[in-house]
C-alpha positions, 0 to 999 in steps of 0.5 A: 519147598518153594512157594513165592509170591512175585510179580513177574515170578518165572520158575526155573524149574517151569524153563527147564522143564520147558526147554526139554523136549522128546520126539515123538510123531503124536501131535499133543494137544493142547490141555486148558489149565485154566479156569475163571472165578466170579468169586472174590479173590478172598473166596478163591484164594481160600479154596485154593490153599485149602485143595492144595493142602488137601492134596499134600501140595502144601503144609498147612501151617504155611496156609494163613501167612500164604493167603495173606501174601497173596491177597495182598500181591493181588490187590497191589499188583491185579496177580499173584503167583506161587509154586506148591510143594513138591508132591512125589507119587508111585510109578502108577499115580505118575503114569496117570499123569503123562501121555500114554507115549511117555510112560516109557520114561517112567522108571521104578522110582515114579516121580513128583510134580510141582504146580505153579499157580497164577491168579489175575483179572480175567479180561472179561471179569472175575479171576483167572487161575491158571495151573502149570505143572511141572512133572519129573519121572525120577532117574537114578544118580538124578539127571540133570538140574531137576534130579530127573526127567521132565514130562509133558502133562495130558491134562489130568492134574491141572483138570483135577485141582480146576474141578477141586477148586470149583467144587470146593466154591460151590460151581 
């Protein structure tokens, strides 16, 4: 499990899922993984642990440490960054996940994701939470550094944890 509150925290693993790419003659689109908040940052980061232990992203026992670091790493430093745990799903619940043209890469084992979250201002107010996945098909003998494949996400998980996270703050 990782979870990290850093200033100017760069996950390798967010890098290497970065720097893998696959050809394909669709044009992606581009998916918004963000949201902005008007509640206090107490308020989001609350909601927040709490849709992620929901969804198995995070043990709660890490939650009342956790929320305090971020606080304060907010309040020092106007950000705060962690990662989830790692969350493994079926081929079929990964599949939601991905473009339609890279289901290919899906093999019987199905996969995981990460999320890397980041919480600052909002240049216009309120708290910017941004969500950045990082979404592994599983390989047999495990490829490379991530023991897997990386994929492109088509917007699904970053949509569903944002409208958790609103409903769960009352927007």
């Amino acid at each position: 499990m990782s979870v990290r509150v850093a200033r100017g925290f760069v996950p390798i693993v967010a890098l290497l899922a970065f720097a893998c790419s696959y050809q394909t003659d669709d044009q992606m689109s581009q998916v918004q993984n963000f949201a902005v908040f008007r509640q206090s940052p107490n308020q989001v980061v609350e909601a927040l642990t709490a849709v992620l232990v929901d969804r198995d992203a995070l043990s709660s026992d890490l939650v009342p440490e956790l929320r305090t670091s971020l606080i304060d790493a907010f309040t020092a430093r106007q950000e705060a960054r962690l990662n989830s745990e790692s969350v493994s799903l079926g081929r079929e619940q990964l599949a939601r996940l991905v473009p339609e043209e890279f289901r290919r890469f899906i093999g019987d084992e199905g996969g995981r994701y990460v999320l890397e979250l980041s919480l600052e201002p909002a240049p216009d107010g309120g708290l910017r939470l941004t969500v950045t996945p990082t979404i592994i098909a599983t390989v047999r003998g495990g490829e490379g550094p991530l023991g897997g494949r990386p994929l492109p996400s088509n917007g699904t998980l970053e949509s569903t944890i944002l409208e958790a996270l609103s409903r769960r703050l009352g927007g």
